[in-house]
Each structure stands twice: as C-alpha cells, then as structure tokens.
C-alpha positions as CSV (number, residue, x, y, z in Angstrom):
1,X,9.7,7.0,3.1
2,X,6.9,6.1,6.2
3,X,3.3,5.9,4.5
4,X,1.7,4.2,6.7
5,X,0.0,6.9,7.9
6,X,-1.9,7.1,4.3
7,X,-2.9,2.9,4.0
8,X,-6.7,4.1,5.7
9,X,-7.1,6.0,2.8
10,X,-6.5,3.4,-0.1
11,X,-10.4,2.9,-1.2
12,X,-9.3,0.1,-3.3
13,X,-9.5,-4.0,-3.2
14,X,-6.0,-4.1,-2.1
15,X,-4.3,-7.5,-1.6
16,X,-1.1,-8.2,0.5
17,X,0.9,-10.6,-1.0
18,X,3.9,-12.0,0.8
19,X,6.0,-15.4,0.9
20,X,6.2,-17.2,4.0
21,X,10.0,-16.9,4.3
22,X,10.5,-13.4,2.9
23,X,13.4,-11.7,4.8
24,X,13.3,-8.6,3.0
25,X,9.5,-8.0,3.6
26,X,8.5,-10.4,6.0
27,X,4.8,-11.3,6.7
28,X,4.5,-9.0,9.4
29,X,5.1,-6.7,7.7
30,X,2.1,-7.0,5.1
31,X,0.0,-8.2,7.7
32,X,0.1,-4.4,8.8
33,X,-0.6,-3.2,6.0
34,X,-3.4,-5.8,5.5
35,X,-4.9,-4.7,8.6
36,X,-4.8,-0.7,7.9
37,X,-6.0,-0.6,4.2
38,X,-10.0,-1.4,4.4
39,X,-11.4,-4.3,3.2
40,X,-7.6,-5.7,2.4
41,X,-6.9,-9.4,1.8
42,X,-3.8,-11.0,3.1
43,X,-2.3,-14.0,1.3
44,X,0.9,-15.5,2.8
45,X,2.8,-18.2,0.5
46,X,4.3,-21.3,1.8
47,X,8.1,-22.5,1.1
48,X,8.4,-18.7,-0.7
49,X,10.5,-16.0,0.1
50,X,10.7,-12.8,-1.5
51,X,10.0,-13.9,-4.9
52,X,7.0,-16.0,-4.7
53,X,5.8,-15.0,-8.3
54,X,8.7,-17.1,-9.0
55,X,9.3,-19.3,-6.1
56,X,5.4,-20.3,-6.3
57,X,3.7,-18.7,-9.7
58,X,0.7,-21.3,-9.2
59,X,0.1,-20.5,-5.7
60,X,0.5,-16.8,-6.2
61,X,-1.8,-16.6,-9.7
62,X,-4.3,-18.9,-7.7
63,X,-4.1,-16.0,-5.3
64,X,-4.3,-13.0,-7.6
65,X,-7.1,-14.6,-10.0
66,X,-9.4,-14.9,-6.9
67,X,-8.6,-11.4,-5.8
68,X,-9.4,-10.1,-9.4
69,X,-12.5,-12.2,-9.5
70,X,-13.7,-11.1,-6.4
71,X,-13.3,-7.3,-7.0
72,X,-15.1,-7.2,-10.1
C-alpha cells in the first residue's frame, strides 16, 4: 500500500520518529515523509533501531513531550 501520494494532505503537527539504526524503517525513509507532510518535525534517535520507545524511552518521550507541547 503506496500513500505517499496523500502525506501533502495531512494538515496535522505530524512528527517522524525513527531510530538511528532502524533496518526495518530506516531514516530515510521518515525523512521523506518528514519532508512531504507540512510543517512535519523529524526526530532521528541515536544507538536505536526499530524500537526506540524501548531502546531509548527518555530520548523518545523528551521528543514526543516537545512535539505535544509545541502543537498545543
């Protein structure tokens, strides 16, 4: 399933979230996606791969509460 096509249209704060090391979903990958939703914030995670929330949960909360905060 290809949606990249609809990413312009998100009207959301959207924030890409990826770990550094991620082979399943590399950083490239949400750097696209960063870079075709408006507005969208790219974090990448050192020493993480595809479970940062684990891998990293105080890097990626650090990363989630500012993107909350930001968007209210």
């Amino acid at each position: 399933m290809d949606l990249r096509a609809d990413l312009p249209g998100i009207a959301v704060p959207a924030l890409a979230l990826a770990g550094a090391e991620d082979p399943a979903t590399p950083p490239e990958h949400l750097e696209y996606i960063a870079k075709h939703i408006p507005g969208a914030a790219l974090v990448v995670v050192p020493d993480a791969a595809h479970l940062a929330n684990l891998e990293r949960p105080d890097a990626v909360n650090a990363a989630l509460l500012e993107h909350l905060d930001a968007a209210r």
